[in-house]
C-alpha positions in Angstrom: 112.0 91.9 36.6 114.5 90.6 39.2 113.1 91.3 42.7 115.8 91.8 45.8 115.7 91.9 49.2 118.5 93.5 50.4 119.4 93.2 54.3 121.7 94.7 56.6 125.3 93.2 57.6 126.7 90.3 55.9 124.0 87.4 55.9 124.7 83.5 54.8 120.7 83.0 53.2 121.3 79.8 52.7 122.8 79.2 55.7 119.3 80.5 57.7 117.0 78.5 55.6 119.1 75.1 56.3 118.6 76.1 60.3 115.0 77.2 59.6 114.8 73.8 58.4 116.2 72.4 61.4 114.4 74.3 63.6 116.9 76.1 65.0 115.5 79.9 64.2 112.1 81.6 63.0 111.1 81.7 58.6 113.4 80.9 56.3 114.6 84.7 55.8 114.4 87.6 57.9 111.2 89.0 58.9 109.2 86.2 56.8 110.5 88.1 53.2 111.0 84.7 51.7 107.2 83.9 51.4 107.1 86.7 48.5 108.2 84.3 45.9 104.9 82.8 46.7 102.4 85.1 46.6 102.4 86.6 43.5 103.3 86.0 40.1 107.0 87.7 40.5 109.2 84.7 40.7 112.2 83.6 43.1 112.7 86.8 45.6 117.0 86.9 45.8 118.8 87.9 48.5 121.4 90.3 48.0 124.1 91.9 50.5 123.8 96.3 50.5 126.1 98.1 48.4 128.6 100.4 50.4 129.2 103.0 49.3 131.4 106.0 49.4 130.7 109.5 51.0 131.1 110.8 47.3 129.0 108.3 45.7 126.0 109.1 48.6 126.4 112.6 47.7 125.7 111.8 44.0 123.0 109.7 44.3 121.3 112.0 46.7 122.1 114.7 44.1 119.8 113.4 41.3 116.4 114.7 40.7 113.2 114.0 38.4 111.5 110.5 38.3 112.9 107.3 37.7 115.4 106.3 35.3 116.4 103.0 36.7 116.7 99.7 34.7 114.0 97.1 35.8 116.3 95.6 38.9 113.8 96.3 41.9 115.2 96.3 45.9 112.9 95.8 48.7 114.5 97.0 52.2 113.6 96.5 55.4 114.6 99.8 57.1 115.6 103.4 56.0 119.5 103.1 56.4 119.8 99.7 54.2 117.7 102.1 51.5 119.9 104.8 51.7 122.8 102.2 51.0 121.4 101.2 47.6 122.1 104.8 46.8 125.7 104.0 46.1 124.9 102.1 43.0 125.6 102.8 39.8 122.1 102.5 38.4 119.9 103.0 40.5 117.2 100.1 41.5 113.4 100.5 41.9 112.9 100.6 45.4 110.3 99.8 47.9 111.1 100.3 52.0 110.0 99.8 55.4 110.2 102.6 58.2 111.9 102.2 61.5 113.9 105.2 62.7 113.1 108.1 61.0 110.3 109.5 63.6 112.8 109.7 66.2 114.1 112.8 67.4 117.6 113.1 66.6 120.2 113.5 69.4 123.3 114.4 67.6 124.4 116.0 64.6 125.3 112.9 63.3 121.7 111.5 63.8 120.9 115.0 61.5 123.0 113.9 58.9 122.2 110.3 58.4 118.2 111.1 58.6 118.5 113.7 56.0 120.3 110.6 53.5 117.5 108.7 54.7 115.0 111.3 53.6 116.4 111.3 50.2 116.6 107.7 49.8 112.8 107.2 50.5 111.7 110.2 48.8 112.5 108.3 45.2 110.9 105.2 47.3 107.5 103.9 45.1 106.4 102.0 48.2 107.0 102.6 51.9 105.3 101.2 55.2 105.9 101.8 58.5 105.1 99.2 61.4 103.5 101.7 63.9 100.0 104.2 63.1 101.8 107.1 64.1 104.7 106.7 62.4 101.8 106.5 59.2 100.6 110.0 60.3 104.3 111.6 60.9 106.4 110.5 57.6 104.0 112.6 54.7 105.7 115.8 56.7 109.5 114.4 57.1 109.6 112.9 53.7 108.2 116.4 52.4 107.1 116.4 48.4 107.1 113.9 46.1 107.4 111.5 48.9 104.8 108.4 47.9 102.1 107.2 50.1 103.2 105.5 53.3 101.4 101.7 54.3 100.8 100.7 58.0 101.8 97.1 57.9 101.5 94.9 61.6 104.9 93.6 61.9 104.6 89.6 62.0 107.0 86.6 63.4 107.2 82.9 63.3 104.0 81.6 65.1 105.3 78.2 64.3 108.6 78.5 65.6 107.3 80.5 68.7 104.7 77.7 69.6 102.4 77.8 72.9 103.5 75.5 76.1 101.6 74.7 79.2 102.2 77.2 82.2 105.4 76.6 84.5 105.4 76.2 87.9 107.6 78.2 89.5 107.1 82.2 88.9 109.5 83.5 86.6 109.7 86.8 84.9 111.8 87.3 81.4 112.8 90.5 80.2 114.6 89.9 76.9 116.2 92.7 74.1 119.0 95.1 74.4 118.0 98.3 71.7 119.1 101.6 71.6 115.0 102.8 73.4 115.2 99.9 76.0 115.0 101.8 79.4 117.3 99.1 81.9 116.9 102.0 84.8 113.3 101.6 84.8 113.1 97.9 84.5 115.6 97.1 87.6 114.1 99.6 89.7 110.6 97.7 89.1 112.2 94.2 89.5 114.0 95.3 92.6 110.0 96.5 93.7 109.2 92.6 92.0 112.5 90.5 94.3 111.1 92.5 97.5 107.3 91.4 96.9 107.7 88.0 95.5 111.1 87.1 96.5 110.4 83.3 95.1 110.3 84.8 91.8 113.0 83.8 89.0 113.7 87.1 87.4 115.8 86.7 84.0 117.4 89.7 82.1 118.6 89.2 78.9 120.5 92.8 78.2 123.4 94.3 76.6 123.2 97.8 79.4 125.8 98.0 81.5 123.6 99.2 84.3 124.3 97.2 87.6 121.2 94.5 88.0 119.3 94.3 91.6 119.4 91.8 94.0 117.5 89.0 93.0 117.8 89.5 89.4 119.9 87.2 87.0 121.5 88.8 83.9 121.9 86.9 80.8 123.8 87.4 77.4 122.8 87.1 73.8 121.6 83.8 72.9 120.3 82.1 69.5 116.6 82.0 68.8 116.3 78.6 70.0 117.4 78.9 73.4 115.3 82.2 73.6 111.8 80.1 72.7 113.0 77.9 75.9 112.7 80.9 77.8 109.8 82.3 76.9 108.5 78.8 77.7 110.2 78.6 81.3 108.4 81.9 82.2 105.1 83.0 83.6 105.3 86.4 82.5 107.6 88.6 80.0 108.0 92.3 81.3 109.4 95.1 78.6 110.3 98.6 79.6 111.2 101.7 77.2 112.2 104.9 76.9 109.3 107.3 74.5 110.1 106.2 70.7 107.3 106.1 67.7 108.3 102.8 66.4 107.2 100.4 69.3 110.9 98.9 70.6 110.3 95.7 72.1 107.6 94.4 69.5 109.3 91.7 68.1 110.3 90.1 71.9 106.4 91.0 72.8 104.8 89.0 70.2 107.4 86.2 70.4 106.3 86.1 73.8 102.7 86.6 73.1 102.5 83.4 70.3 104.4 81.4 73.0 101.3 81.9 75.0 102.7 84.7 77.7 101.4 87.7 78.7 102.9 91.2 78.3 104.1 93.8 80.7 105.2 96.6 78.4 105.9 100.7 79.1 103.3 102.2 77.4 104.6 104.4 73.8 102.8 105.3 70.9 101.3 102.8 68.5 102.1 100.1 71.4 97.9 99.3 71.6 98.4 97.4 68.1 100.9 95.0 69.6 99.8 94.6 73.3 96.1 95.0 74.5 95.7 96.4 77.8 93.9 93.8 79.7 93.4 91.6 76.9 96.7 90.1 75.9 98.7 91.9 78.7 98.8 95.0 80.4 100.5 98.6 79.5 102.1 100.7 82.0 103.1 104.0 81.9 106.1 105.1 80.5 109.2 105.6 83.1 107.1 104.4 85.7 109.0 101.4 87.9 106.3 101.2 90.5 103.2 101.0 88.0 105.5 98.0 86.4 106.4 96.5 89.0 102.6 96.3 90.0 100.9 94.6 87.3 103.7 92.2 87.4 103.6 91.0 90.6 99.6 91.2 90.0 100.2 89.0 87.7 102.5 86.1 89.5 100.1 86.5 92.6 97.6 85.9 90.0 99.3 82.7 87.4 95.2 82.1 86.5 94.5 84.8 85.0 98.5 85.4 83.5 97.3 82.0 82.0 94.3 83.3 80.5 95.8 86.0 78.7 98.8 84.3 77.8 96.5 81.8 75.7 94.2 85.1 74.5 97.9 86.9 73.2 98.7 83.3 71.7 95.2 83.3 69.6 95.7 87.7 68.8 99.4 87.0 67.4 98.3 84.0 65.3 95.6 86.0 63.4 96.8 89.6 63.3 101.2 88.8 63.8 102.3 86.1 62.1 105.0 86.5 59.3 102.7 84.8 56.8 99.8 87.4 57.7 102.1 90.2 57.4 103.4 88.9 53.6 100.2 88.9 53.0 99.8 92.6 53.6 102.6 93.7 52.4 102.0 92.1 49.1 99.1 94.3 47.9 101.9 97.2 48.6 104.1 96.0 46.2 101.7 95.1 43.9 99.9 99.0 43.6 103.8 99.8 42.2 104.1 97.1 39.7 106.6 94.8 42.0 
């Protein structure tokens, strides 16, 4: 049986295991995938590019009913739109799928549309997982009947790449990550609270909002994974604020952050408490709250001991319960209740 991973956007593999190599970005393969072909006795995982398809050849695939009557090519995708993508094949592939979007409340018709293709696509799924425990208790009803069984799996990253370093010395706070739940209004009214407090404090923004920053606050662009791990290693703190979502935006900045040895200061959502301990690894804040933010971070650069001590503690929680290795590990067993 060939075995697939399929990922969004056009993707040189190769070219991200020669830089992996060199250091210059996190696991050979996206999100770790790559450590399959190790874990089992299934062989070299490929990397493949999605199909595209047409509007009429979605509307066929989506068409079909009954069980599966695919040839023994099997496609493991990361999130719910790439799935619906391998719709537009000819034969259909076995198919096994993460979880990312789907819980959200759509805004537009538009958003209607494309979840009900997504439905579709994971309903004829024989694996799914989702990376948050709601999102575990909300699909069985969105995916309806015939929908298989849905897998929490703890989303994992490089604990290698994103290595611990000793605390700097001047007080700097990063915020880092530009998705579609990030709440900018929130953040730069609680770092304008942060310049007026501590105004010796660096504060860093690494965005794609077109809000207007605060005094005091320095915006930077996107920048390659390298020059990101400097960052995190130039800062006391890392401070992350979103709007309510079920699929914990800002995970994958917060446990980079976290195995790099800083704390967290992260808008509380749901299934956040798996990623980010209150007072253990960080602290959680309510939601669209700049003044409860803005609090525990300056608490924490009027405090760099004790930012210190939980920046070690997150360091020791992401290498046991996030790393990419850890999550294969997991995921595995998923695969393998399906045959794959």
């Amino acid at each position: 049986m060939e075995l697939s991973f399929v990922y969004p956007g056009a993707t040189n593999f190769d070219a991200l295991k020669r830089a992996a190599a060199l250091g210059d970005r996190p696991d050979g393969w996206p999100y770790g995938i790559n450590q399959l072909a190790h874990t089992g006795p299934r062989g070299i995982v490929s990397a493949q590019e999605p199909t595209r398809p047409t509007p009429w050849s979605l509307l066929r695939a989506v068409s079909r009913t009954g069980g599966n009557t695919m040839d023994e090519e099997a496609v493991i995708t990361w999130d719910e739109w790439t799935a619906t993508k391998e719709l537009g094949r000819p034969r259909l592939p076995r198919l096994a799928s993460g979880v990312i979007w789907l819980t959200d409340k759509p805004r537009t018709m538009r958003d209607h549309l494309r979840q009900e293709f997504e439905r579709r696509a994971l309903v004829r799924a024989e694996a799914l997982w989702a990376l948050t425990r709601p999102q575990v208790d909300m699909l069985p009803k969105l995916l309806g009947r015939g929908a298989p069984p849905v897998d929490f799996l703890k989303f994992g990253i490089d604990t290698n790449f994103f290595a611990p370093h000793p605390p700097v010395g001047r007080p700097t706070v990063l915020s880092a990550g530009g998705d579609r739940d990030r709440d900018a209004e929130t953040l730069f009214k609680a770092l304008s609270i942060v310049h007026q407090r501590v105004p010796d404090a660096q504060l860093l923004v690494q965005t794609n909002s077109q809000a207007r920053p605060p005094a005091g606050v320095t915006l930077l662009g996107h920048m390659p994974h390298a020059s990101l791990r400097r960052l995190y290693a130039n800062s006391t703190l890392i401070a992350i604020a979103t709007r309510p979502n079920n699929h914990v935006s800002g995970m994958t900045v917060a446990l980079e952050a976290m195995s790099s040895g800083r704390p967290v200061v992260m808008t509380r959502t749901p299934g956040v408490e798996d990623y980010v301990q209150d007072g253990l690894t960080g602290a959680l804040t309510r939601s669209s709250d700049p003044i409860a933010l803005a609090e525990e971070v300056v608490r924490m650069l009027e405090h760099q001991d004790e930012a210190a001590r939980l920046g070690a503690a997150a360091r020791r929680y992401v290498v046991k319960e996030h790393s990419t290795t850890v999550m294969i590990d997991r995921l595995d067993p998923i695969l393998g209740r399906v045959g794959l």
